[in-house]
Every structure is written in structure tokens, then in C-alpha cells.
NUNU-242803 format. One record per residue (C-alpha): z, x, y. Coordinates in Angstrom, 2 decimals, decimal comma. Each point is the difference from the previous one (the first is absolute). Example, Ala and Ser with C-alpha at 12.3 -4.5 7.8 and 13.67 -1.06 7.14 Angstrom:
# residues 2
pz_px_py
7,80_12,30_-4,50
-0,66_1,37_3,44
END
This chain:
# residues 454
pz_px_py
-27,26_17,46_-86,91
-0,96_0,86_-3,60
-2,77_2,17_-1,30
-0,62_1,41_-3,46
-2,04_2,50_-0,74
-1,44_0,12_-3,48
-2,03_2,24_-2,21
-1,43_-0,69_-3,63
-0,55_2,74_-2,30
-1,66_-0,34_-3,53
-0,73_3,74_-0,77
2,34_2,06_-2,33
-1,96_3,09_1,22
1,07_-0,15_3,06
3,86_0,48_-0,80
-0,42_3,48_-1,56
-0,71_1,16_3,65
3,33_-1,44_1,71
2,54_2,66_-0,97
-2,38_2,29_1,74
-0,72_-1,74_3,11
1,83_0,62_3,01
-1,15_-1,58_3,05
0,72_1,25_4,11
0,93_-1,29_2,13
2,17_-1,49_-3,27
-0,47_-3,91_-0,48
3,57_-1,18_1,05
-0,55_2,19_3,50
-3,01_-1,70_0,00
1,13_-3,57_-0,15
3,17_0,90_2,43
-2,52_0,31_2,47
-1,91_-3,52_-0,72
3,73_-1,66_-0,06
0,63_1,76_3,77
-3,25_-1,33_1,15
0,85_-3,34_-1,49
3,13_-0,75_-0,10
-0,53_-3,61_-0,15
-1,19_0,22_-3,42
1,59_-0,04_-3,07
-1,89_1,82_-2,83
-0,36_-0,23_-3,60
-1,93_2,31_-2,56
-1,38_-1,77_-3,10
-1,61_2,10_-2,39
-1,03_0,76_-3,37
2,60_2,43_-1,61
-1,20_3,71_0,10
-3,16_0,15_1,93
0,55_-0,45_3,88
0,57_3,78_1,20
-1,85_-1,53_3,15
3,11_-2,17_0,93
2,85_1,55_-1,51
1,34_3,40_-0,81
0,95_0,94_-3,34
3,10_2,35_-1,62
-0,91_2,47_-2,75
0,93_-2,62_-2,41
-3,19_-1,74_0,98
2,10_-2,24_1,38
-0,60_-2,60_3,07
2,33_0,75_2,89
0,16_-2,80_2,52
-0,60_0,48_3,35
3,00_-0,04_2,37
0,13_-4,16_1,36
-2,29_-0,73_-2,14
-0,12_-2,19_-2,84
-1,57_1,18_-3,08
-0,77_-2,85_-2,72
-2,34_1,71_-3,30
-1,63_-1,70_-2,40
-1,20_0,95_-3,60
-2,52_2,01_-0,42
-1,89_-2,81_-1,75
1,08_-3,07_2,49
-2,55_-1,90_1,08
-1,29_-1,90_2,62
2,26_-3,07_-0,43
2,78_2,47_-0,58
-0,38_1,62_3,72
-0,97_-3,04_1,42
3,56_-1,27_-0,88
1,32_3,19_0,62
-1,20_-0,49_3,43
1,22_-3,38_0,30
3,41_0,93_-0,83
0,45_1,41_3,69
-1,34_-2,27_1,76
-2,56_2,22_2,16
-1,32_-1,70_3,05
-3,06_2,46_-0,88
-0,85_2,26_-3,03
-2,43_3,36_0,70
-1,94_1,22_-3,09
0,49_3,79_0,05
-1,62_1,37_-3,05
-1,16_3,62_-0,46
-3,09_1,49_-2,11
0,35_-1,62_-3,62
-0,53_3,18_-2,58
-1,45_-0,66_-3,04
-1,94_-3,01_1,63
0,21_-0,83_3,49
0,35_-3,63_-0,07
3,35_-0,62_1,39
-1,69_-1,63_3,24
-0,99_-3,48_-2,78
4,06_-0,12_-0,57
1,16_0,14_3,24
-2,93_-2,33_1,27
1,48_-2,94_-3,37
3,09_0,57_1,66
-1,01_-0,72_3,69
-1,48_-3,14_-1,19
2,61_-1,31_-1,61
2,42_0,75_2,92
-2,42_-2,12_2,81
0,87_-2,73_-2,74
3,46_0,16_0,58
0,01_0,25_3,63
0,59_3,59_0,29
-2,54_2,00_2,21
-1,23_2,71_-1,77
-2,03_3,04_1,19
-2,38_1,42_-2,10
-3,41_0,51_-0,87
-1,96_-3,00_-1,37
-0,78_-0,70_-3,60
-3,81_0,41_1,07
0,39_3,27_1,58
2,26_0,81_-2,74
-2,69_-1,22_-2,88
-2,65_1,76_2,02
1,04_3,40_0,49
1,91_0,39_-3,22
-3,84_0,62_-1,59
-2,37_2,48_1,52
-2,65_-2,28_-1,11
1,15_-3,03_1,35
0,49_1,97_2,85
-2,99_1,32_0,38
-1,77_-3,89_-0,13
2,32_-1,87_1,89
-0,69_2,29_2,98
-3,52_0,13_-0,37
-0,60_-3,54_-0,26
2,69_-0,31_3,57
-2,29_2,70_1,27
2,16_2,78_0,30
-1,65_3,54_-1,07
0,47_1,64_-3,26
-1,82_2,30_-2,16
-2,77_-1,07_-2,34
1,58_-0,44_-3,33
-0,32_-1,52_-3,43
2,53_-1,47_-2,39
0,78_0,80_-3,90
2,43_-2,23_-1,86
1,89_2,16_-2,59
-1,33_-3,27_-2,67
-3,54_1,14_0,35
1,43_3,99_-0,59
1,63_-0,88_-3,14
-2,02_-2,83_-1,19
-1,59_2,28_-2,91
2,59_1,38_-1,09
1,22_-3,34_-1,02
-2,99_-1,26_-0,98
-1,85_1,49_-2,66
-3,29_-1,95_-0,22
-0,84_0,44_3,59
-3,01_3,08_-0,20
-0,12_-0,24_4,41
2,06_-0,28_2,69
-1,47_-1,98_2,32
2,12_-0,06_2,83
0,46_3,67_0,30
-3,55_1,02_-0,25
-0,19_-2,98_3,27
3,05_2,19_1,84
-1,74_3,33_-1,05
-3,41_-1,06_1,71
1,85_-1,17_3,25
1,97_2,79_0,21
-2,79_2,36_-0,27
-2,29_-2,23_2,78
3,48_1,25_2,50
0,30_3,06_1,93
2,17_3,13_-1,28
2,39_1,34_0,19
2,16_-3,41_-1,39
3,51_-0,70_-1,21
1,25_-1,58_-2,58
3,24_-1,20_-0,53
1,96_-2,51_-1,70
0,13_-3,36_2,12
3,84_-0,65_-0,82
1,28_3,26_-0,04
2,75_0,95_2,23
-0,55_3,02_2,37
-2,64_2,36_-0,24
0,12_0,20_-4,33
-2,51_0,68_-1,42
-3,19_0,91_2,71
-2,28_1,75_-0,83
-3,13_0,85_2,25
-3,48_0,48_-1,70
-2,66_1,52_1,62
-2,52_-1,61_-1,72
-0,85_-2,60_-2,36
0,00_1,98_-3,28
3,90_1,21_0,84
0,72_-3,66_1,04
-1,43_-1,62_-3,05
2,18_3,02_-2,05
3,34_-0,71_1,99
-0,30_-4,09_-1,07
-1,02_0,15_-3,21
3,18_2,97_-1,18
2,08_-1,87_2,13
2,88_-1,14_-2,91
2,03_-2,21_2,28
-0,60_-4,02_-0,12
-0,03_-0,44_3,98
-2,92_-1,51_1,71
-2,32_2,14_2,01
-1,59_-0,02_3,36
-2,64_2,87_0,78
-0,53_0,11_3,86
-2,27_2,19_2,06
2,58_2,71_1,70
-0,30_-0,36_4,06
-1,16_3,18_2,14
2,49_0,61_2,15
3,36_-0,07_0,62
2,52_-1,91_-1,14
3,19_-1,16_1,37
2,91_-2,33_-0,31
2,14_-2,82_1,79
2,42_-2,39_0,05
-0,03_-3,58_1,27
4,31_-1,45_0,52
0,81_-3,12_1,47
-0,76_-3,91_-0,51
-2,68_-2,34_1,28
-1,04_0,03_3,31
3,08_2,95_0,31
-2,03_3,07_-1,05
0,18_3,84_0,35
-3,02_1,85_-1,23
0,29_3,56_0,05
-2,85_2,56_1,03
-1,08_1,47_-3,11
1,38_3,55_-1,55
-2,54_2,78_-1,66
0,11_0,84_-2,95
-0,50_3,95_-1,19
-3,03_-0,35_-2,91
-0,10_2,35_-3,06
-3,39_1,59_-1,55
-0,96_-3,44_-1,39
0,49_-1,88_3,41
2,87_-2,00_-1,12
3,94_0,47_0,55
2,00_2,03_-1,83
3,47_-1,67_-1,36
1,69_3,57_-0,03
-1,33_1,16_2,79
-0,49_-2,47_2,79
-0,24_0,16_3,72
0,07_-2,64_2,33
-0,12_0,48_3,52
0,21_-3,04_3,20
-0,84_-1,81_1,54
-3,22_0,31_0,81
-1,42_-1,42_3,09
-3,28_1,97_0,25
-2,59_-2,36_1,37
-2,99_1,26_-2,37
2,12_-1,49_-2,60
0,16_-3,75_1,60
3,26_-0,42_-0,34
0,84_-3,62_2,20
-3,19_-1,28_-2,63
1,95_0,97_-2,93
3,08_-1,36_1,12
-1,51_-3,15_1,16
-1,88_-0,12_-3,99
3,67_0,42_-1,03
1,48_-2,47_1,41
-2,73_-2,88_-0,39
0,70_1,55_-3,98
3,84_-0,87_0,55
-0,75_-3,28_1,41
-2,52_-1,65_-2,25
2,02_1,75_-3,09
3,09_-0,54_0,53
2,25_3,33_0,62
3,38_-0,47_0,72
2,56_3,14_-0,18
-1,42_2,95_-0,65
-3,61_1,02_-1,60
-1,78_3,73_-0,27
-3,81_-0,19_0,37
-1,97_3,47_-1,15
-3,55_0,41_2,17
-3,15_1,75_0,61
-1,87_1,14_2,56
-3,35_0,65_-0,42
-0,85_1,62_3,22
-1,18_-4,10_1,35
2,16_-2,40_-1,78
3,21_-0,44_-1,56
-0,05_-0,98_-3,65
3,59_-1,50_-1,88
0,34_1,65_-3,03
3,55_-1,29_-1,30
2,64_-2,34_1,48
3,80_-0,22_-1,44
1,87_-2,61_1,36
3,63_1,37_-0,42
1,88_3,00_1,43
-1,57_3,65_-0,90
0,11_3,74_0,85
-1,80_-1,22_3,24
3,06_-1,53_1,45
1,94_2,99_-0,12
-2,93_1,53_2,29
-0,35_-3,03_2,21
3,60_-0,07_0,70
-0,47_3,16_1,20
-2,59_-0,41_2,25
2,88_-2,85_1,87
2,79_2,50_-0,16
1,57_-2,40_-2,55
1,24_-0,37_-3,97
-2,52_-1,44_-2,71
3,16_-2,31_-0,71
-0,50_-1,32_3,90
-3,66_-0,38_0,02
0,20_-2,78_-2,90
3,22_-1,74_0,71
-0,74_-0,42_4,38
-3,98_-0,57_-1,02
1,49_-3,47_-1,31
2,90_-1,27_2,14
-0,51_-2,13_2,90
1,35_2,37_2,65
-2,16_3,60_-0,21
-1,59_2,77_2,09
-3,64_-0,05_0,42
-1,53_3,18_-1,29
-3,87_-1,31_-0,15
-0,76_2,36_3,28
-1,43_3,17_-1,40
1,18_1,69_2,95
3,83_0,24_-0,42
-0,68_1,51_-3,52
1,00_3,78_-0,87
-1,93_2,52_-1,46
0,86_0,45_-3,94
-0,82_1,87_-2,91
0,62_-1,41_-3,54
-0,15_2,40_-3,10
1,20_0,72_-3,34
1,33_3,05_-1,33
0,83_2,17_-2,74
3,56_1,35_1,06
1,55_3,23_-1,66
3,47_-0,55_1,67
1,93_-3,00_-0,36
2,46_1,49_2,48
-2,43_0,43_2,91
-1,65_-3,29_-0,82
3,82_-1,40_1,22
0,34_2,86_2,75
-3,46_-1,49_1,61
1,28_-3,66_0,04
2,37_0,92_3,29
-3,11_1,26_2,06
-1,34_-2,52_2,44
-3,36_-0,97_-1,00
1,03_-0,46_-3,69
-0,55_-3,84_0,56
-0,01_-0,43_-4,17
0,09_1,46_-3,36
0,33_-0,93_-3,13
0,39_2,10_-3,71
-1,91_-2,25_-2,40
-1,63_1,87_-2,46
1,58_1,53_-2,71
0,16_3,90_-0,29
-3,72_1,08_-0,66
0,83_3,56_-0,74
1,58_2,85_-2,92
2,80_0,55_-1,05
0,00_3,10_1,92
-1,43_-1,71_3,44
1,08_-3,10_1,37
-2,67_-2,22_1,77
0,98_-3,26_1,30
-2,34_-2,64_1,83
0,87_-1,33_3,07
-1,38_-2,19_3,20
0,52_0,89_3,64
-0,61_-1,83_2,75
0,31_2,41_3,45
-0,41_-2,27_2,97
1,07_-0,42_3,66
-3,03_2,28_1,32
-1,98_-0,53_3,77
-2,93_1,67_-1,76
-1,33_1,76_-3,05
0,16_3,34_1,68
4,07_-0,64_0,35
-0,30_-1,05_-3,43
-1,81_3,01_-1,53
2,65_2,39_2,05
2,81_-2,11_-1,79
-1,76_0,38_-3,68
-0,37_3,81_0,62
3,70_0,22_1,23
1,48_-2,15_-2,81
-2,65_2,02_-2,62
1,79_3,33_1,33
3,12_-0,90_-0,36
0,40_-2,47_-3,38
-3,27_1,88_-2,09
1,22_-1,28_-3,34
-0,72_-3,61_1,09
-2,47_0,20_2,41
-3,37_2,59_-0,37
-2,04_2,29_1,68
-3,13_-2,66_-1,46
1,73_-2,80_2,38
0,42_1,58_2,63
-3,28_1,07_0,05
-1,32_-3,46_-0,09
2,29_-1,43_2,17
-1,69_2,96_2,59
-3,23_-1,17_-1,01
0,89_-3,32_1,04
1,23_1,11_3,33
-3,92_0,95_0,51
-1,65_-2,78_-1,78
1,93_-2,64_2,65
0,45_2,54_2,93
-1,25_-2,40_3,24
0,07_-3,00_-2,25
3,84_-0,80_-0,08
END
């Protein structure tokens, strides 16, 4: 049986980090192990030239190298969707996954690979991917935030600026009053502070800022130079967490949720994360979350993979954001099955797969990024044990004189926190220049925050 895997790419931003990214377990061990579990299968890669470090690994040419029996097939970087589609065609797949990974610039690649699901059904191929409305939804954070309000799911009070009523002075003269934005200005002072306010296309977290109150708010949008729409939305108390949802209709796993570690504003820190899971703590109402999540996956359409971001505000659980494609979260959920983020997608869609929606056969993990000083030990660390994942992707951030390179681990396999903290401390010890005394230390505090919870 055939199946092709694709992945669009439309970002030239994204390339710049390839020759720099190293992913372990590396991508061809990772889809020898999907071949041994399904050996039935024949699999093809189709992807856009230059910007799938998520499926294949790369030589310091930038280069794609293919994985060992499998077929690699890459298209232009500016191919589109009837250019895949036929690429797909071509090897006559008796199913096609979509298996895209965060977009760059703009984080839209979830519209392309939706076109190109479409016009597979129409050809008789059986495509799995997310649907062109979750795909339109949750490409905008404001059309996010109204198409779950008005299907009653919970989200943060929020308000919408179009970048045309921003501009709309600068490019016209006679107008003496703007209208609209004096309208967003008095809604957005009638909410309650602290709020955010970011761009409702961007990709990531770019461009957030948090204002305490209206007068730093009403500053932030009006120097803001960029021509993005904006949402402002009231900033939940609490905590906030993420998850993934993988499977097909009716065929779901949704995972427990993972905490996030907050900075000083409340809100995660890209250089700096923590993640930690799952958590099964019954003050957080976990079974009525994952119940909210899947009625979300149902009436929306989720098929694959998609990463949902949450808050808990001490009584209810509020969505924040929802990316329907592969992210940094798979890595972590794969851990949490004792599995490869290559695994979680691919088995999530065939017919034959492991059920892994029982929150009790999950492991303890701890998900983090950090700023390593050693290349060397970040490869010594990848033999120990509980090194269930890392990946180099971000270029070096420090001197001439002082290397610092980013990189993502995933440590996994844990009975419980306290096992996990001991492992953190032990690993800390012995590889300092990639993992710190500051993680550690939180990965202690953790240890105590879940003690006679896990």
C-alpha cells in the first residue's frame, strides 16, 4: 500500500536555519522505525525544496538527504497547489498525509495543504488532513477568536483592528478623524488590564507586547509600523498550558495538557521555555478539557495533527490559539508515548494504530529550550536514556569569542516528576554547558508543585 507524505513550504526565511539544524533521534532513524512498524506500507515524501527539516535530514550543503526506503519527490520552492497535487498523483497513493511544520514568515501553510486535500478527494485519493474550515479559521487569531465564540467554546474578550483602518490617514490626506480607531480605543479601554496585543496573522509569538494599561496599549498600536491586523485581548489569570489533538474522526487521541513556565509578564518565553506533562491534577479538570477538545476536533474538522495553547483561570479553561499542523508540541507529546514526533503524525493517520487517548499509560516529561555552550556535549547527551529528542535550530546567538547555540530537548520516559527532577539534576551535573543550574532548579520545583498529584 502507498502513502505520501507531503509538506508545503512558502517561506524563504525559513531556509537560512537548515544548515544549522540537526535533529535526534536523526529523521532517517526516525522513519526506519515507522517502516519496521509498517512494513506494509510503502512511503513517499513530497515536499517543497529546502524547508522540511521535520521530515528529512539535511548535509552541510543544505542539501535534502532521503531517507533510507524512502522515496523523496521535491518540488520548487514556488510550486503550487496543482503542482503537488500532480506531484501526488504521480505515485499513485492509496492515501496522502499532510505533514506541514510552523510556516516562518507567515504561518499559513495549513490553507495549502488543506487546497491540496481537496483536490485529492476529487480524484479518488483519500487524503488526511485538516479541513479548509479549520484551516481558514485558525490561520487568523481573529477569526479564531469569533468562530469559537459564536460555537461556544471559551476565549478571551477581545477586539479586532484591520491594518486599513491603521493606515487609512496616511493615505488619505483630507480625512481630519479616524473614526474607527477612536471606536477600538473606547472598547479597549471599557476591557480589563493587563491586555495583549498582537498581530492576528503573525506567525509565532512576533510581535506581543503586554500593556498594563490603556495609555501603554493605545501607545503600542498607534507606533506599531507593521501593516498586520490587530487583536487586543484581555490576558487570562492563570496558567497556561498546551496540547495536542492526533488522529481522524471518530479515531482521536487527546493528550492531558502540559504547563507552561511564565515569565514576569505572564506569558511564555520563546528562548526560554519550559513545558512540563502531563498533567492530570483534578483541580485543573482535565477529562472536561479533553472532552471541550474533542467536541472542538469534531465539529471543526482536525485531522493529523493540531497544537492548541490554553488557560486556566483557576475555574475554566479558556483556548487562546489553535495551529492545525505539526509544532514544537509534538516533539513533547511523543515523548510523553515513548515514541518519535515522525511516529505520532504518520500512525495518528493510518488505519491500523495504537490507542494512546488513556492518560494513564503516559510518561512523565519535561520539554525545554536551551542556550548550549558546547556543541560537543549537546551530541555526548543524545546517548543517555531519557534524551527522547533534540533538535539545534537556532542559529548561533553569541560572540565571536562565546559560542551560544539554541536548542530543544525533550527528556521523557519518567514514573513521576520526582524521577524526573533526579534525572535533570544528574544530566545538569554532568553536561553543564547545555543544560543549567536555572533548569534544574525548576524542574525541582516541579517535583513539589505535582508531588501527590502524578
Amino acid at each position: 500500500m502507498k502513502v505520501v507524505v507531503y509538506s508545503t513550504g512558502s517561506s524563504a526565511g525559513q531556509l537560512k536555519w537548515v544548515h544549522q539544524y540537526t535533529e535526534i533521534p536523526a529523521l532517517n532513524e526516525q522513519w526506519k522505525r515507522v517502516r519496521d512498524h509498517f512494513p506494509e506500507y510503502e512511503f513517499t515524501i513530497v515536499a517543497t525544496e529546502g524547508t522540511s527539516s521535520h521530515l528529512v535530514d539535511y548535509d552541510e550543503n543544505k542539501k535534502e538527504i532521503p531517507p533510507e526506503g524512502v522515496k523523496l519527490v521535491l518540488l520548487p520552492r514556488s510550486a503550487d497547489t496543482d503542482t503537488y497535487v500532480e506531484a501526488i498523483r504521480a505515485q499513485a497513493p492509496s492515501a496522502a498525509i499532510a505533514a506541514s511544520f510552523f510556516g516562518g514568515e507567515v504561518d499559513w501553510e495549513t490553507l495549502k495543504d488543506a487546497l491540496i486535500a481537496q483536490e485529492l478527494r476529487k480524484v479518488g485519493i483519500r487524503a488526511v488532513c485538516n479541513s479548509m474550515f479549520a484551516a481558514e479559521t485558525f490561520f487568523d487569531k481573529w477569526t479564531t477568536h469569533r468562530v469559537m465564540k459564536e460555537k461556544g467554546f471559551p476565549v478571551a474578550r477581545a477586539t479586532h483592528i484591520p491594518a486599513v483602518y491603521q493606515r487609512i490617514m496616511r493615505q488619505n490626506p483630507e480625512l481630519y478623524s479616524n473614526v474607527y480607531m477612536d471606536l477600538a480605543f473606547h472598547r479597549i479601554r471599557d476591557m480589563h488590564f493587563p491586555v495583549i496585543v498582537k498581530a492576528a496573522g503573525a506567525s509565532g509569538s512576533a510581535g506581543i507586547f503586554v500593556a498594563d494599561d490603556f495609555e501603554k496599549a493605545k501607545e503600542n498600536i498607534l507606533q506599531r509600523e507593521d501593516d498586520s491586523d490587530l487583536i487586543i485581548e484581555e490576558m487570562i489569570a492563570g496558567d497556561q498550558f498546551g496540547t495536542e489533538i492526533h488522529g481522524t474522526k471518530g479515531n482521536y487521541t487527546i493528550l492531558p495538557p502540559f504547563k507552561c513556565r511564565l515569565n514576569d509578564e505572564g506569558v511564555t518565553d520563546t528562548l526560554h521555555y519550559v513545558k512540563y506533562g502531563p498533567i492530570l491534577d483534578e483541580k485543573y479538570r482535565v477529562e472536561e478539557l479533553r472532552s471541550m477538545l474533542r467536541r472542538l476536533a469534531e465539529e471543526m474538522g482536525i485531522e493529523g495533527c493540531a497544537q492548541v495553547d490554553l488557560a486556566f483561570d483557576g475555574e475554566k479553561w479558556v483556548i487562546i490559539e489553535v495551529n492545525p499542523r505539526m509544532s514544537g508540541m509534538t516533539a513533547a507529546s511523543a515523548a510523553l508515548e515513548s515514541r518519535h514526533p515522525l511516529e505520532v503524525v504518520i500512525e495518528s493517520c493510518l488505519e491500523s494504530r495504537i490507542n494512546y487517548d488513556v492518560p494513564e499509560i503516559l510518561e512523565k516529561c519535561i520539554y525545554f529550550r536551551s542556550l548550549v555552550r558546547s556543541e560537543e556535549e549537546l551530541y555526548q547527551m543524545k546517548k543517555e536514556v531519557h534524551v527522547k529528542y533534540m533538535a539545534k535550530a537556532i542559529p548561533d546567538l553569541g560572540r565571536d569569542d562565546i559560542k551560544i547555540i539554541g536548542a530543544t530537548i525533550a527528556l521523557g520516559g519518567f514514573a513521576t516528576f520526582t524521577e524526573m527532577a533526579a534525572e535533570v539534576k544528574r544530566l545538569a551535573g554532568k553536561y553543564p554547558s547545555v543544560i543549567d543550574d536555572k533548569i534544574a532548579a525548576y524542574a525541582d520545583y516541579i517535583a513539589k508543585e505535582q508531588e501527590g498529584q502524578s
